[in-house]
Every structure is written in structure tokens, then in C-alpha cells.
C-alpha positions in Angstrom: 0.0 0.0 0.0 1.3 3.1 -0.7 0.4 6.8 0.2 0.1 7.5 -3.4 -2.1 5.4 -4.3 -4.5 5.7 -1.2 -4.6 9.3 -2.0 -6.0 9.3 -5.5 -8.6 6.8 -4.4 -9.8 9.4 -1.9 -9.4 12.1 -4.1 -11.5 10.2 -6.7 -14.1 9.0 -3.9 -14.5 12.7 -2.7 -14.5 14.2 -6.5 -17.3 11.5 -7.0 -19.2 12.6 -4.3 -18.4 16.0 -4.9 -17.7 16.9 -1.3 -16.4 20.2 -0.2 -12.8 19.0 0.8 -9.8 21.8 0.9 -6.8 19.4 1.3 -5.2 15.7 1.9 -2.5 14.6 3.5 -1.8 10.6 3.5 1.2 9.1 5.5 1.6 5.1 5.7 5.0 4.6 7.2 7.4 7.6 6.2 5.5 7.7 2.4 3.2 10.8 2.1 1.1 11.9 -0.4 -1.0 15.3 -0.5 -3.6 16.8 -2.6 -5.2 20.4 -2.5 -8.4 21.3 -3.7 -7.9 25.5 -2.6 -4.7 26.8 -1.7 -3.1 25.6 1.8 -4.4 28.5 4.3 -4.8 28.1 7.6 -8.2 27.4 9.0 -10.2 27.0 12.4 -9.7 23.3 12.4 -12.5 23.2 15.1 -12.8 20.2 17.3 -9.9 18.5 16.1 -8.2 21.2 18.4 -9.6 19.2 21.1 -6.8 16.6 20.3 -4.0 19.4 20.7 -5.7 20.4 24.0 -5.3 16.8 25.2 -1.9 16.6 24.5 -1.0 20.0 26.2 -2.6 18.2 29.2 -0.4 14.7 28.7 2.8 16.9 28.1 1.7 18.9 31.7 0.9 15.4 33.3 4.1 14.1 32.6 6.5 17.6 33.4 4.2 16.7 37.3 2.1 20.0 37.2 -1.4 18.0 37.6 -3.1 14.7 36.8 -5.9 13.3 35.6 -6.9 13.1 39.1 -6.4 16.8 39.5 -9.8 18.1 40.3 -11.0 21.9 39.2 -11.6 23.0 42.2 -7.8 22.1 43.4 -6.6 24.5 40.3 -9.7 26.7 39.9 -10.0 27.6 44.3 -11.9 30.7 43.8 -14.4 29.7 41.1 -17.8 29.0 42.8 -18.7 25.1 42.3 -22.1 23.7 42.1 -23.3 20.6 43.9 -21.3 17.9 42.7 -18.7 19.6 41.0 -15.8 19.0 43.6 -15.4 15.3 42.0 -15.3 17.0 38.4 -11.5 16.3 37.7 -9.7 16.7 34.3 -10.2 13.5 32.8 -13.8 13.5 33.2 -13.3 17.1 31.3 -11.1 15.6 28.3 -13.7 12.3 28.0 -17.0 15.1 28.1 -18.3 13.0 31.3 -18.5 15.8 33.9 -21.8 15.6 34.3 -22.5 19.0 34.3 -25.6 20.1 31.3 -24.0 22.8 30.1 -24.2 22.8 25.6 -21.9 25.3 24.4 -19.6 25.5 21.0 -17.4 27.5 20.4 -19.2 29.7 17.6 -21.0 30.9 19.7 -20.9 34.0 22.5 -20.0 34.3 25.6 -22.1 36.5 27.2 -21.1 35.7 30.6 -18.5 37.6 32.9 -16.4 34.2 33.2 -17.1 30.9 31.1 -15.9 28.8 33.4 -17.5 30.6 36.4 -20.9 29.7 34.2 -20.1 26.3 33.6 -18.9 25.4 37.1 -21.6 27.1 39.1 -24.0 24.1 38.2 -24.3 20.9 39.4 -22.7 17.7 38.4 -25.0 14.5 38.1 -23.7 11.4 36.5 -19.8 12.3 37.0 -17.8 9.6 35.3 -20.3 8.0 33.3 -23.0 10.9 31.7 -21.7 11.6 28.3 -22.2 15.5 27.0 -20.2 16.4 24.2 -19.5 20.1 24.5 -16.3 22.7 23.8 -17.0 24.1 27.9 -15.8 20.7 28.7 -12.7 21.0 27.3 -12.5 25.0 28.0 -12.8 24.7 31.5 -9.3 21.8 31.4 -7.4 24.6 29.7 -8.4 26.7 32.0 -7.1 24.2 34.7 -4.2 23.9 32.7 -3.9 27.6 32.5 -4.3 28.2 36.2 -0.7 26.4 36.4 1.2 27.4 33.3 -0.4 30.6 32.1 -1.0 31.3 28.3 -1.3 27.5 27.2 -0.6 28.5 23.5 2.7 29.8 24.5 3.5 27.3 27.4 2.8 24.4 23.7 5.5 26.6 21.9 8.8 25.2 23.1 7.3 22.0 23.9 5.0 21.0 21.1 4.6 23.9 18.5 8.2 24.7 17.9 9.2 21.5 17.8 6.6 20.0 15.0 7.6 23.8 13.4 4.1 24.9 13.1 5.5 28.9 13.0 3.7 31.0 15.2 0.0 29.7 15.5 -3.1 31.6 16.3 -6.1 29.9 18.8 -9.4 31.4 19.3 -9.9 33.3 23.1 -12.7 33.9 25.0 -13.2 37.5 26.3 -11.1 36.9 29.4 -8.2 35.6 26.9 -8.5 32.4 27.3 -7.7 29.9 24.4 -11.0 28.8 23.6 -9.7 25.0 24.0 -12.3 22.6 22.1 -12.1 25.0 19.0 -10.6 27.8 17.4 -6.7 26.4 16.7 -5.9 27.6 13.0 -3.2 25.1 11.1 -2.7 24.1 7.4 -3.6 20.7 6.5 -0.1 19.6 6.2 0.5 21.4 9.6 -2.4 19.2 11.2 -1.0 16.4 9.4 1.8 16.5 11.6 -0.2 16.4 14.8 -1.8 12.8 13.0 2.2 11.6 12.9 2.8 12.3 16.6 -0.4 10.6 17.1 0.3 7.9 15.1 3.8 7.8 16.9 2.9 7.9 19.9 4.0 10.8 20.6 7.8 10.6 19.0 8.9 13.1 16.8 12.0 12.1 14.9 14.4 11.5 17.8 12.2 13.4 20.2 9.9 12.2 22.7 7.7 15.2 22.9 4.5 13.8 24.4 4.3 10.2 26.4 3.8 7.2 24.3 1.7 6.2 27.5 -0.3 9.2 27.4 -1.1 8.9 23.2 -2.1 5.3 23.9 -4.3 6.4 27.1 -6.2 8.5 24.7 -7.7 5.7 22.4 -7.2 2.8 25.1 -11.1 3.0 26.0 -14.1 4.2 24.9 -17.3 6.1 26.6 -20.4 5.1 25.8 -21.8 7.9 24.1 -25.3 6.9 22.8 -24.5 8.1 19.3 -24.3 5.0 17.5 -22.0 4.3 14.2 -18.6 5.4 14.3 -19.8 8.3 16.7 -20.5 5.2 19.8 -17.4 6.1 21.2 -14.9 9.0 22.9 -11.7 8.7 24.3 -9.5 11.3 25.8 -10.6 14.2 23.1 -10.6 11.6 20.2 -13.0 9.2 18.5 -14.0 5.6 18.1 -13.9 4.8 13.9 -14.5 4.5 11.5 -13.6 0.9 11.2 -10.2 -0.1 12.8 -9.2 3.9 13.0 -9.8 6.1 15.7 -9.7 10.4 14.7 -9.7 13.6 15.8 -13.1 15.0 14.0 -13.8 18.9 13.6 -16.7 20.1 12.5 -17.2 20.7 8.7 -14.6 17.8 8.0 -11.9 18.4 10.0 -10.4 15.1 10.5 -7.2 13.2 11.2 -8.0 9.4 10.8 -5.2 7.1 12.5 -4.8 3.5 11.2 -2.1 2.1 14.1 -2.6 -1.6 12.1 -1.3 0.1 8.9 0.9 3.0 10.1 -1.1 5.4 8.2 -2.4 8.9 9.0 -5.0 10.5 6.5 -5.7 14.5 7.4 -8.7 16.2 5.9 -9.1 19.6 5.8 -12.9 21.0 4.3 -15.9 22.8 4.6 -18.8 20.4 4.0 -21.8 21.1 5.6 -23.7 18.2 4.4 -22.2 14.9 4.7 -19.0 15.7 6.6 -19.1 12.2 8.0 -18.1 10.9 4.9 -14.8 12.2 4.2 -13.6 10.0 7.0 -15.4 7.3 6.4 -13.8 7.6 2.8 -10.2 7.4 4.2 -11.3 4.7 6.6 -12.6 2.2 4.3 -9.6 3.3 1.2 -6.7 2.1 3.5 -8.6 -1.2 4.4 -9.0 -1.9 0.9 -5.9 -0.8 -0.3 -4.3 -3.7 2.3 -6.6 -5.9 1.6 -5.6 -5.8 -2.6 -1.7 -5.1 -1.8 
């Protein structure tokens, strides 16, 4: 199987269906193949940022700054907390199982004095086990985060950014300043492509260790229950369950880096499709599996 030949089957699969994709990038070993559709500009990758914020956390686990353990109000002491919320620790924040009902996306305002404040303030039902998918969830770890290294985007310079040489990158903020966490990270496709390696890596980059291979397994080692059926059925630490064999960061609109771990392959999607965004990574799913299976 080669990443050449993967890639034109997607591009021909996503021509075919005439899907609004920007760009591909397909790795399978150290091979790589790309494609663009529009010129390679950065764009709001949206929840796939949501894999970048659980690596910032695996990279503070392991420097000792906090632990999954690590509960908000521990990090977050003068933030009013609602009944419950003193068991709300970080990993249920980065598997969307706080158990606080609090819907919010990034898109969309923030008309309150302090997001977190908001979310916190409510109570927590369920902790561990009630599945909401929501960007507060994964705001309010940052914020943890935050509360011990300051700016997170520039804490992830020296220690992720730099090193993968994605120059200078921009992250939605909320009106305190805030990176918004769940959303909002701008990168290229090929610059989000090389997020999919460390994933696919396990967090190695060329000779450099940048995240813990523990940590990059951690994320895809179980699944919550989410109710959602398909290749939706089940979350992980900020990634997916599926399609198939693979397991993905998914943005909205088609933001997706697909990991095959049984193949070595990464396929990175960049697009705005509004209809059947679902498909592009079903496409790149079920391309690799066929490609091995006629190899």
C-alpha cells in the first residue's frame, strides 16, 4: 500500500461525491502523499483542536504539574462550584463526562462575565459515566491547565509547536483571553497532518519524545459510551471511536485526522462540508482497508 495510491482513491471517492474538501494529507509509514483542492491556508480546524488540547494536558501530566486526578476545584479555588462539582477532575473534562448540562460550542458568544464561572456554578450529576459532548468541557481543562502554566498557546510553543515547526499559531480566546480549548486552533492541512504523525507515533517526533507514548495510547485505550451509535458510539481522551479499525480527531465541517495504528497510516482532511462531513472520514477509513486488503 502506498500513500500514493491511497490518495488518489480518496481524491476520486470525494470528486465523486463532490464533497467540499480543501486538502489531503496521506502518510503510511514515512510515504506521504498530498492533494489540494484551494490553496493551503490556515483554517479554524475546530474540534480536532480538542486533540491538541489533550496533548498539552499529557505533556503537563508528565512535566508533574497536575493529573488526571487533578480536580477543578484544586486549580480553579476561587471559582464557585455547584453541587457535585468538587469530583469534576480533568479526565472526566477531556472524556466530556462531567456531568454537568451545560451545551456550548465555540461559535457561539460568551455573554457571561467568566465561562468557566458559568459552567462550574451548576451541578454535576452522573460524573464519570454521563456523556455530553460540549467545547466548555474541554475550555474549562485549559483553563485548569492555565491556572498552572499561564498562556497555554505559549506554554505548547517550546514544547509542542516549535518543535513540529508549526510557525507562530493563532487559537481562538474567549473574552477573558483564554484559548478557547475545544475549537478555534488555526493550522494548514499539512501542519495538522503533523499532529496525525505524533499521534500515530505515539508521541515521537524524529528522535524526540515530545508527548508520552503512555499518554497517546491512554487516549484511544477506551471508549465512553456515548449513545450516538455508528462510528460516533465512542470518545476517548478528546478523540473518536472509527471508522472501522481507526480512531480520529473529528472537527466540524470535516476536519479530521484518521489514525490507522494496524497500517501505520495517517489521512488528514481539511474541508468545509456542511452536508455529509461524515463521509470524508469514512472515505479514508474504508480506502486504507481496501488498499491492504488488494496489496
Amino acid at each position: 500500500m502506498s500513500a500514493a495510491s491511497v490518495c488518489d482513491e480518496i481524491i476520486a471517492q470525494v470528486d465523486a461525491e463532490r464533497l467540499g474538501a480543501y486538502g489531503l494529507h496521506v502518510l503510511v509509514g514515512d510515504d506521504v502523499a498530498e492533494h489540494r483542492w484551494r490553496s493551503d491556508d490556515r483554517v479554524n480546524v475546530y474540534s480536532a483542536s480538542k486533540g491538541v488540547s489533550a496533548l498539552a494536558a499529557g505533556i503537563a501530566v508528565d512535566e508533574g504539574l497536575l493529573s488526571l486526578d487533578t480536580t477543578v476545584g484544586e486549580l480553579l479555588p476561587s471559582v464557585s462550584l455547584g453541587d457535585g462539582v468538587e469530583r469534576v477532575a480533568l479526565r472526566h473534562l477531556l472524556t466530556m463526562t462531567s456531568g454537568i448540562d451545560f451545551v456550548w460550542f465555540s461559535h457561539e458568544p460568551v455573554p457571561w462575565p467568566d465561562l468557566a464561572q458559568e459552567v462550574l456554578r451548576r451541578p454535576a450529576v452522573g460524573t464519570g459515566t454521563a456523556f455530553q459532548y460540549t467545547d466548555a468541557s474541554t475550555y474549562v481543562a485549559m483553563r485548569m491547565l492555565g491556572a498552572v502554566v499561564g498562556d497555554v498557546r505559549d506554554w505548547l510553543m517550546l514544547r509542542l509547536f516549535d518543535p513540529l515547526e508549526i510557525h507562530n499559531p493563532q487559537w481562538h480566546r474567549c473574552p477573558l483571553g483564554w484559548i478557547m480549548g475545544g475549537s478555534g486552533l488555526e493550522l494548514r492541512t499539512e501542519e495538522l497532518a503533523r499532529i496525525g504523525r505524533l499521534l500515530r507515533d505515539r508521541g515521537r517526533w524524529g528522535s524526540s519524545q515530545l508527548v508520552d507514548a503512555a499518554w497517546v495510547d491512554g487516549m484511544h485505550r477506551s471508549w465512553i459510551d456515548t449513545g450516538y451509535g455508528g462510528s460516533s458510539a465512542g470518545y476517548g481522551l478528546a478523540v473518536w471511536d472509527g471508522p472501522g479499525e481507526c480512531w480520529r480527531l473529528d472537527g466540524r465541517y470535516g476536519q479530521f485526522v484518521v489514525v490507522d495504528d494496524a497500517r501505520d497510516a495517517v489521512v488528514t482532511i481539511t474541508a468545509h462540508e456542511e452536508e455529509q462531513y461524515n463521509r470524508l472520514a469514512v472515505i479514508a477509513a474504508t480506502v486504507l482497508a481496501n488498499e491492504e486488503r488488494v496489496r
